[in-house]
GUSE-156220 format. One record per residue: x, y, z of N, C-alpha, C in turn; residue number from 1. Coordinates in steps of 0.05 Angstrom, whole numbers, plus 5000, padded with zeros to 4 digits. Layout:
X;Y;Z;X;Y;Z;X;Y;Z;NUM
...
REM end
This chain:
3985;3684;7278;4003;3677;7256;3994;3691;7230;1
3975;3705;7224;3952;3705;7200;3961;3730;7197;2
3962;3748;7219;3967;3777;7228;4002;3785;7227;3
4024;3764;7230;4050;3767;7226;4050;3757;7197;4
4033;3747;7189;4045;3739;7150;4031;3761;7134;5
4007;3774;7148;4002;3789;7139;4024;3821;7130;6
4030;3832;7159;4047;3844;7171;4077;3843;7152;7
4084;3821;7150;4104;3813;7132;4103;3822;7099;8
4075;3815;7084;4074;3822;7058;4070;3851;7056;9
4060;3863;7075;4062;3888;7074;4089;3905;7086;10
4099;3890;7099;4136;3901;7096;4144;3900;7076;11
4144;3879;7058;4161;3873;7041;4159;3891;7020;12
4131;3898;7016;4132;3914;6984;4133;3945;7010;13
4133;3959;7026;4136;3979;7033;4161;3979;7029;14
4184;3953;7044;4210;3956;7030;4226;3957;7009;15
4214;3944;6988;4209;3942;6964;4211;3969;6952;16
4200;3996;6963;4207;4020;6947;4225;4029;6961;17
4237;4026;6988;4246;4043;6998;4282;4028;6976;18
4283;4010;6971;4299;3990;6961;4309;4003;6935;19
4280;4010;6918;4298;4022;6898;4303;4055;6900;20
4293;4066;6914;4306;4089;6921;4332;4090;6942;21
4344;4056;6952;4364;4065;6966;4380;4059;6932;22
4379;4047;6920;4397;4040;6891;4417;4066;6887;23
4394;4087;6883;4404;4117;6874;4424;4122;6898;24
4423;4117;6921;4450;4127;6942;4461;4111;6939;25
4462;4088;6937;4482;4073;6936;4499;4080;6910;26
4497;4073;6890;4505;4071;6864;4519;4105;6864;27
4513;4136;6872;4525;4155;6873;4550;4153;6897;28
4541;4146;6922;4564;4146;6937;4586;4120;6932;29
4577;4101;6916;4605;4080;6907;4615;4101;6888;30
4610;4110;6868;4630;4122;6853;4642;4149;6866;31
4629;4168;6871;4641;4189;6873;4640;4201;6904;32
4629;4182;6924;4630;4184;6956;4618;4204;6965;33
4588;4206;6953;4575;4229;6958;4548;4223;6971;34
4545;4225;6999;4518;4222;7001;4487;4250;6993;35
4476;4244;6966;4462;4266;6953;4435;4259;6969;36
4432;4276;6983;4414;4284;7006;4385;4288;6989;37
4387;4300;6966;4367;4316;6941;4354;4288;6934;38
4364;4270;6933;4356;4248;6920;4323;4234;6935;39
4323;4234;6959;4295;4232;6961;4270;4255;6954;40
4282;4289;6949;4260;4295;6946;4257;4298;6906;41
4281;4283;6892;4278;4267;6864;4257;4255;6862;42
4254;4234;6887;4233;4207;6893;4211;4227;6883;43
4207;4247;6910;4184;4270;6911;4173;4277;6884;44
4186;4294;6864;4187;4302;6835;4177;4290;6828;45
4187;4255;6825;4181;4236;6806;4151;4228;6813;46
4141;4228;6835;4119;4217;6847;4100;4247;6829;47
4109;4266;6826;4093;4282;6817;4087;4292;6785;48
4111;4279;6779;4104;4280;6752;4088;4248;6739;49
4090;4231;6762;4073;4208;6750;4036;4221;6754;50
4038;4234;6776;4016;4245;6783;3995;4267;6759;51
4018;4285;6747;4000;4301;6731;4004;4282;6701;52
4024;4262;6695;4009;4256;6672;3986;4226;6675;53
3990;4216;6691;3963;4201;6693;3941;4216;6694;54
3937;4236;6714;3912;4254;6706;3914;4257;6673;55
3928;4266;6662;3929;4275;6636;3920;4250;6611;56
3934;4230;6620;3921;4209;6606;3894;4200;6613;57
3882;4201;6639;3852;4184;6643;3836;4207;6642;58
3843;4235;6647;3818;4249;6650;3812;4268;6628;59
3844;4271;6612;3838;4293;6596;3837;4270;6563;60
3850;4257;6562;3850;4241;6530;3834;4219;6540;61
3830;4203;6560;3812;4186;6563;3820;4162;6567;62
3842;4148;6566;3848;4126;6560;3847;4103;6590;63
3830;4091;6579;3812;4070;6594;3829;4050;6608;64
3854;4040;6597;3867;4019;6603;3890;4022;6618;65
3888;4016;6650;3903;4022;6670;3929;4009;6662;66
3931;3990;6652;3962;3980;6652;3980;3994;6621;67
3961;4013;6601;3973;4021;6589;3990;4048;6603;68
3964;4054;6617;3966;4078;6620;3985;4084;6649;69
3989;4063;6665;4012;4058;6686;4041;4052;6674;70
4051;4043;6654;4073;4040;6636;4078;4071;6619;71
4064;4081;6615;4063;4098;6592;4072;4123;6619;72
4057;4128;6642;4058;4142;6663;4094;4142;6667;73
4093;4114;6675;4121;4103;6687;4156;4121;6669;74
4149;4107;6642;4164;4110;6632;4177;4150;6616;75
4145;4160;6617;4152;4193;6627;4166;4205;6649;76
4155;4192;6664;4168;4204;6699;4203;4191;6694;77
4202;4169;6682;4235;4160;6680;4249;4174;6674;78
4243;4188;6641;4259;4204;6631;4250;4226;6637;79
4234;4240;6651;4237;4274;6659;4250;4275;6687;80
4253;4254;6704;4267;4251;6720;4294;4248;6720;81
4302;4234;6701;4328;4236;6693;4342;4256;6687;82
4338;4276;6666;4335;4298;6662;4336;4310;6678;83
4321;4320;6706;4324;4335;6723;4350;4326;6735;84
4349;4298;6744;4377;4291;6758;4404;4296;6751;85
4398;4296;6716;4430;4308;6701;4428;4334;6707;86
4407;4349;6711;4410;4387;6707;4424;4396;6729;87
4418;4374;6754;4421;4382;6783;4447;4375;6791;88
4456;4352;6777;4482;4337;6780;4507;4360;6760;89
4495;4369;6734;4513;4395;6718;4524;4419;6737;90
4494;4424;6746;4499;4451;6769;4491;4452;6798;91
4492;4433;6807;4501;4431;6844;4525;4419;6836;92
4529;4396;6832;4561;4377;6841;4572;4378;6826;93
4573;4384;6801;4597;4370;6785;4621;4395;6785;94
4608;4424;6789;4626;4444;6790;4640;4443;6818;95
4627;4417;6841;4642;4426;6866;4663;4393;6870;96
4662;4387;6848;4672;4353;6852;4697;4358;6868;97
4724;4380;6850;4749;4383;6863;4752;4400;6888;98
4723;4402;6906;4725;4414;6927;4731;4410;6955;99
4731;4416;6973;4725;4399;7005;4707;4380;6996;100
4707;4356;7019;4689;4342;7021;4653;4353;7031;101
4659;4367;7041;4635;4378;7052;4615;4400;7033;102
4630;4400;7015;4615;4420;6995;4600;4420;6977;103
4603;4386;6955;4571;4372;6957;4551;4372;6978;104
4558;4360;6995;4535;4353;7016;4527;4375;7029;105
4532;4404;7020;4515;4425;7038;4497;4421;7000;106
4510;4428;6986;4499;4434;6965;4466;4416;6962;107
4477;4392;6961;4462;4371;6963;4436;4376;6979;108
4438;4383;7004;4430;4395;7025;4406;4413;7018;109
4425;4432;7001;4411;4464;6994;4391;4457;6962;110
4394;4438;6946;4382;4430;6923;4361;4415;6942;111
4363;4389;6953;4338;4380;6974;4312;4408;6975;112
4320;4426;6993;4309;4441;6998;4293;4462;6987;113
4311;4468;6956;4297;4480;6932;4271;4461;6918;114
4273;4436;6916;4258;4422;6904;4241;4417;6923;115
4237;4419;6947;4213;4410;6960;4204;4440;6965;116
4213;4462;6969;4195;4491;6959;4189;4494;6941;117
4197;4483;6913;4189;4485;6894;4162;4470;6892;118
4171;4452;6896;4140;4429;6890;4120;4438;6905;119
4127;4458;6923;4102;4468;6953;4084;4488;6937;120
4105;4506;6927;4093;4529;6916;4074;4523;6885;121
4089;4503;6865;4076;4496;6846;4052;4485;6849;122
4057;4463;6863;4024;4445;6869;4012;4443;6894;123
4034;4475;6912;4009;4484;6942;4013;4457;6967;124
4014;4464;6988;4015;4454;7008;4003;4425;7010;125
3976;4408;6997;3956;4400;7006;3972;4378;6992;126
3956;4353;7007;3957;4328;6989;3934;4324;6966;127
3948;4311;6951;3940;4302;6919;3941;4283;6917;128
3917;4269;6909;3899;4248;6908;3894;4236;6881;129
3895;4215;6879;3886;4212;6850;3862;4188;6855;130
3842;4174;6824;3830;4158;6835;3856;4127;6837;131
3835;4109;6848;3858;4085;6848;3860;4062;6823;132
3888;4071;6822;3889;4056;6795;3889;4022;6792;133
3896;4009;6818;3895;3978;6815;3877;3976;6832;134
3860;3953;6834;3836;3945;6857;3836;3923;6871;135
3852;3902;6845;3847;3879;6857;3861;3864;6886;136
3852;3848;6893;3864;3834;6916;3856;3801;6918;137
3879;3788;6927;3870;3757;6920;3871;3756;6952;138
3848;3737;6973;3852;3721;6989;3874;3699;6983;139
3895;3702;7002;3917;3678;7006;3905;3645;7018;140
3892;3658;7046;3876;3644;7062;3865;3654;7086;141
3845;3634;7096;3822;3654;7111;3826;3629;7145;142
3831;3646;7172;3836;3622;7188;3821;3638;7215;143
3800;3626;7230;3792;3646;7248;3779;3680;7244;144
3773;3664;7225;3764;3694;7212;3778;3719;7201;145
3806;3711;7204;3820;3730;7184;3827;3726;7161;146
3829;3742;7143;3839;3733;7116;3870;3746;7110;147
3877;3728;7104;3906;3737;7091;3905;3748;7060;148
3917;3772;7061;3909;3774;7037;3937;3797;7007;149
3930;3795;6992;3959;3810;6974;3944;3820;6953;150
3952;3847;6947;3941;3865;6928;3959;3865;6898;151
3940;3862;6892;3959;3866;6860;3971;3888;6853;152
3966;3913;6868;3981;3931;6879;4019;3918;6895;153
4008;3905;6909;4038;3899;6926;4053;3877;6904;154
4035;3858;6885;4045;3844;6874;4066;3856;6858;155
4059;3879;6834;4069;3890;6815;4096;3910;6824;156
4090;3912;6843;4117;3930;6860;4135;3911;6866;157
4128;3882;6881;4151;3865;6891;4169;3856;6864;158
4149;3850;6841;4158;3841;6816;4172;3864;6804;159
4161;3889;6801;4182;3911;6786;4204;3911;6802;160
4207;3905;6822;4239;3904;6847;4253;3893;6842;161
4243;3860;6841;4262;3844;6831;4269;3843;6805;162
4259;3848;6784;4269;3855;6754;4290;3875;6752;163
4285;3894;6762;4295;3914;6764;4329;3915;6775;164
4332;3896;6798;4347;3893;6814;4366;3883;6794;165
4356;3854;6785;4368;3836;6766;4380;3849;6738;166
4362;3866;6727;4374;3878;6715;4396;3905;6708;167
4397;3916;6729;4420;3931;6736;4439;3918;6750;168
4438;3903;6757;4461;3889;6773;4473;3879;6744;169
4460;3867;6724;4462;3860;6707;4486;3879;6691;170
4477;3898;6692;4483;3928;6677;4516;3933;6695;171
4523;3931;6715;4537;3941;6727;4562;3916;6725;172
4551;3888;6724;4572;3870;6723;4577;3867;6705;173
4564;3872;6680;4571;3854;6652;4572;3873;6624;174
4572;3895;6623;4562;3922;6604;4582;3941;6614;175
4592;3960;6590;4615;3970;6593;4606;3997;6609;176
4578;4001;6617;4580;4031;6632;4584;4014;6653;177
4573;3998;6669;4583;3974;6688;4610;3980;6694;178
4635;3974;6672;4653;3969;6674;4671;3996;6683;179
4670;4011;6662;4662;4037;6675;4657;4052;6704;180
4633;4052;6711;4628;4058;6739;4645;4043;6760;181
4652;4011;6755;4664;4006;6772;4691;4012;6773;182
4712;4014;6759;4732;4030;6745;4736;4055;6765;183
4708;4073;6764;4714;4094;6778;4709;4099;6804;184
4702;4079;6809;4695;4068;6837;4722;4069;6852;185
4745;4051;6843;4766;4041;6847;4781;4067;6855;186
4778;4078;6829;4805;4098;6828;4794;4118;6805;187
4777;4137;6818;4773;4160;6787;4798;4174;6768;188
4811;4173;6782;4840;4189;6765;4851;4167;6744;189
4850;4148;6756;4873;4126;6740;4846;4110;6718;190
4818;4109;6729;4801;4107;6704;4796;4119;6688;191
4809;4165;6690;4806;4172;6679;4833;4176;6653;192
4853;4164;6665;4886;4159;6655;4875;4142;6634;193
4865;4117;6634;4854;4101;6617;4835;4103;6600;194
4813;4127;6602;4806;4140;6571;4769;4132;6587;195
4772;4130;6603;4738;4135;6613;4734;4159;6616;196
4713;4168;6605;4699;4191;6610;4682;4190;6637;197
4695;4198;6657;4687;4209;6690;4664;4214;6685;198
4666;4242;6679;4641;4264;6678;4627;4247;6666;199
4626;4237;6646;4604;4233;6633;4586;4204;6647;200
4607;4183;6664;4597;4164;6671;4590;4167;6699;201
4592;4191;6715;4581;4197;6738;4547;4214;6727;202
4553;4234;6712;4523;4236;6696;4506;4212;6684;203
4525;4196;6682;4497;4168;6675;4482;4158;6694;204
4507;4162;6717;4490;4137;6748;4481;4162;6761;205
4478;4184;6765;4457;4211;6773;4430;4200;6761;206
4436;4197;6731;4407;4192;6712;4397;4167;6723;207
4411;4151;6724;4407;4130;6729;4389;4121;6753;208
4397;4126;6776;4387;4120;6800;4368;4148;6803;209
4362;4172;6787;4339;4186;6788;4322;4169;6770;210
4319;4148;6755;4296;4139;6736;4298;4109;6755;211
4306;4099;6769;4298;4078;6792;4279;4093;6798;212
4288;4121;6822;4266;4133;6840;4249;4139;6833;213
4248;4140;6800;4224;4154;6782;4194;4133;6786;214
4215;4101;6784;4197;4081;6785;4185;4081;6809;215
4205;4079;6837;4195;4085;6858;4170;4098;6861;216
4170;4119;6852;4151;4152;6861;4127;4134;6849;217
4128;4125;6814;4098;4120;6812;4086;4101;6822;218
4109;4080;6831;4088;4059;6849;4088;4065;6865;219
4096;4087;6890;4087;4103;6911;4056;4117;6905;220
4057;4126;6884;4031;4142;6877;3999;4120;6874;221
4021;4094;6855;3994;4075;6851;3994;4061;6879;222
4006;4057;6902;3991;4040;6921;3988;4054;6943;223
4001;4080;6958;3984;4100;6967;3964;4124;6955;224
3964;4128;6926;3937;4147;6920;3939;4170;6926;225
3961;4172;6943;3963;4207;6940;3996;4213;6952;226
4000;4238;6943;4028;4246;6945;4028;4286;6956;227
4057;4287;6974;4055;4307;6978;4087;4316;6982;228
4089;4344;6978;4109;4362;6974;4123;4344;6994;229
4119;4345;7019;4137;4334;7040;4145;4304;7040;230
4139;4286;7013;4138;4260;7008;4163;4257;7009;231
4187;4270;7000;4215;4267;6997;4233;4258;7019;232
4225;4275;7040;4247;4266;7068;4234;4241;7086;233
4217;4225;7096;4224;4204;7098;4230;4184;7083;234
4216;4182;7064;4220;4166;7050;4252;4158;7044;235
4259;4182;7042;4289;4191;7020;4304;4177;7050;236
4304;4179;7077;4316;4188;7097;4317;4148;7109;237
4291;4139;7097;4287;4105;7109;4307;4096;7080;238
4307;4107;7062;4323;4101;7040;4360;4093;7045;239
4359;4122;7046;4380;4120;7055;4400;4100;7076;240
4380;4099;7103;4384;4072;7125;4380;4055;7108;241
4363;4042;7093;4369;4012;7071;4392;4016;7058;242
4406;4039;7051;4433;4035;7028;4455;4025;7053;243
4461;4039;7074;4481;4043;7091;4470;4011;7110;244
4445;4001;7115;4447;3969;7124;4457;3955;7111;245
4452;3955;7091;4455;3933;7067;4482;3932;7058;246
4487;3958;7063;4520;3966;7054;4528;3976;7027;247
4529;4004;7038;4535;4021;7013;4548;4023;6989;248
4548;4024;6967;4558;4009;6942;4556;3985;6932;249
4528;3977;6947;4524;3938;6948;4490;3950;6930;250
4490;3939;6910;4463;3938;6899;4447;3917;6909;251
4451;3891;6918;4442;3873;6924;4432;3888;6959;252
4456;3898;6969;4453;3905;6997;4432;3919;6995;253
4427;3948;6977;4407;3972;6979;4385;3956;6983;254
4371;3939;6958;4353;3922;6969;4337;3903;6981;255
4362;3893;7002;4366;3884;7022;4361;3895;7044;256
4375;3919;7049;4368;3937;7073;4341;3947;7076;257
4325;3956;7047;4301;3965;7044;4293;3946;7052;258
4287;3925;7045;4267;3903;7056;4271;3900;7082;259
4284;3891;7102;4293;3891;7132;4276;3918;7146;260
4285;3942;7132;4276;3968;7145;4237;3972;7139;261
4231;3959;7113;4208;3955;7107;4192;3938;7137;262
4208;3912;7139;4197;3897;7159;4192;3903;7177;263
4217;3907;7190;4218;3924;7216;4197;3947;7225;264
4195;3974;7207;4177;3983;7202;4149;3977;7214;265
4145;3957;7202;4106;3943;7187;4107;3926;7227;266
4130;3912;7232;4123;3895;7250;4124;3912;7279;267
4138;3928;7281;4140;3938;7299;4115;3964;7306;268
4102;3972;7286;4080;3986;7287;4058;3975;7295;269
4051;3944;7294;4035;3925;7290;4044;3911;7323;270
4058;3913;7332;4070;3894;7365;4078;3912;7377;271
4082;3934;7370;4102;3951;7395;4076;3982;7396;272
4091;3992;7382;4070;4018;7373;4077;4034;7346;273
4049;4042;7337;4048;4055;7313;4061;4077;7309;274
4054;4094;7326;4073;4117;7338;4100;4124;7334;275
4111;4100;7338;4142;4099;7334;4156;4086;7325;276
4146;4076;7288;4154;4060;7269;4179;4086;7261;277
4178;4103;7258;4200;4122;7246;4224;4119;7265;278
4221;4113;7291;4241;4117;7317;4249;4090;7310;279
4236;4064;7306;4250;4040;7305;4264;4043;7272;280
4257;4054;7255;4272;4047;7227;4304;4062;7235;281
4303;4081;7245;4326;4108;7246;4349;4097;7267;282
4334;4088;7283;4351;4076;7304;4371;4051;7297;283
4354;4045;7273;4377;4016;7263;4403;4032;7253;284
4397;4059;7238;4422;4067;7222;4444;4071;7250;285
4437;4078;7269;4456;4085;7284;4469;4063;7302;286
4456;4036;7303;4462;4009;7315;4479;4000;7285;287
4474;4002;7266;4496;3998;7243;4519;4010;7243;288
4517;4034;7241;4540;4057;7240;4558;4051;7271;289
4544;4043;7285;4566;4028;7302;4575;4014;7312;290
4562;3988;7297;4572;3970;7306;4577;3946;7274;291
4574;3955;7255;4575;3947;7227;4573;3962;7211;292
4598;3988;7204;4601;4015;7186;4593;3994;7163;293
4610;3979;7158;4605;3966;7129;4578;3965;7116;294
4560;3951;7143;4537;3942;7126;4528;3911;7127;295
4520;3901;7109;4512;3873;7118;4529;3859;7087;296
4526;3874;7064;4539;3861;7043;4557;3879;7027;297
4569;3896;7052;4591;3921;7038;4611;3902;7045;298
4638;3913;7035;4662;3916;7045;4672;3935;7055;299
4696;3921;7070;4703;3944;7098;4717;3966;7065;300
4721;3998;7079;4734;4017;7065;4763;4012;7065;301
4779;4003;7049;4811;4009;7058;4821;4038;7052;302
4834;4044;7070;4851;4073;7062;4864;4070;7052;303
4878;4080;7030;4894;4088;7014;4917;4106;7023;304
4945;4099;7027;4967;4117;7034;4987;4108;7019;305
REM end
């Protein structure tokens, strides 16, 4: 029992990131029906720009105090992440919006692929390590000689999830870019008949769900310790399966699905085999996709004729 509760807290915050990196697919394919493929190796970026300015804060100015200097980290990677996500969203998609359907998603595809050569060639093949920035760990309870136990590491991740959650959901139901996005969700033409700025509110939720992943990346960095060029595609890829479980355009669902795929994950590595935690997460998207397109808290798609 000690070993499945264990097993469990460590699903949860593994799901926990994959959760807010499904946000960013979810929140792009409700409005503009785009699955942006680029978006996990965003995660990637972001995990690396938390990377060189923490170095920059503890080793080169000095600054002693991990929780300043994990906020101060955090909130750089948000906005240079953002930034990148508007540069990429100006010139991959927005010039291909009135195109085939398929002409984002090669694009999408082909930007993925620039950013994870890029990041190869800038900071080299190898994994990057940093020292560890949280230590602590509380005993839950101790039975037979195991201890149950939760890191203040997993704590601060489950807590930034749910804040986070709460408050964009927040953002989307009750706040006029909210009102907005969902507007264009419905019907982009006829939200744009009514004096919403499209462009400009599909460039918010690009930014937007690139400074989730931003958060993502650095608590990726603070509770595994090291990051690498190739960090983008599973991650981005188990991401993705949490938006499409949970049901796509469902914010509640994205982090819903992450947590399930988290579990699943952690338990099945732990009872079945380690080996083939990637085969059991992947296999759910395809037991969804056909047998619940929706999702678990989507709605079905109606067509329009």
């Amino acid at each position: 029992m000690e070993v499945f509760i264990q097993q469990v807290i460590n699903g949860i915050t593994i799901g926990s990131l994959y959760g807010l990196i499904a946000i960013g697919y979810t929140m792009v394919f409700g409005i503009i029906g785009m699955v942006n493929f680029a978006h996990g190796d965003v995660f990637m970026v972001s995990a690396f720009f938390a990377l060189i300015f923490f170095l920059a804060l503890t080793a080169w100015l000095g600054i002693a105090s991990i929780t300043i200097t994990l906020l101060i980290v955090m909130v750089i990677s948000m906005v240079l992440t953002g930034l990148l996500s508007w540069a990429i969203e100006r010139i991959a998609y927005s010039p291909l919006r009135g195109s085939f359907r398929l002409a984002p998603l090669i694009s999408a595809i082909g930007m993925s692929i620039v950013l994870s050569n890029f990041v190869q060639v800038a900071q080299g093949p190898r994994n990057k390590p940093i020292p560890p920035m949280v230590r602590e760990t509380f005993t839950l309870w101790e039975n037979n000689g195991y201890a149950v136990t939760i890191s203040l590491k997993q704590v601060i991740i489950m807590a930034v999830t749910a804040v986070l959650l709460v408050a964009f959901w927040y953002m989307v139901q009750k706040t006029a870019l909210g009102r907005a996005q969902r507007a264009c969700e419905q019907d982009r033409k006829m939200a744009g008949l009514l004096g919403i700025n499209v462009d400009r509110t599909i460039s918010l939720t690009f930014v937007i769900g690139a400074a989730l992943a931003a958060v993502a990346g650095t608590l990726y960095l603070m509770y595994y310790g090291v990051v690498h060029f190739a960090d983008g595609f599973t991650p981005g890829v188990k991401a993705f399966t949490a938006a499409v479980l949970g049901g796509i355009g469902s914010l509640p669902g994205a982090v819903l699905g992450g947590l399930l795929i988290g579990l699943i994950e952690t338990l099945w590595g732990q009872y079945v085999s380690a080996d083939y935690q990637n085969v059991a997460a992947f296999s759910i998207l395809v037991i969804v996709l056909i047998f619940m397109p929706q999702g678990l808290l989507g709605r079905p798609e109606v067509e329009k004729v």
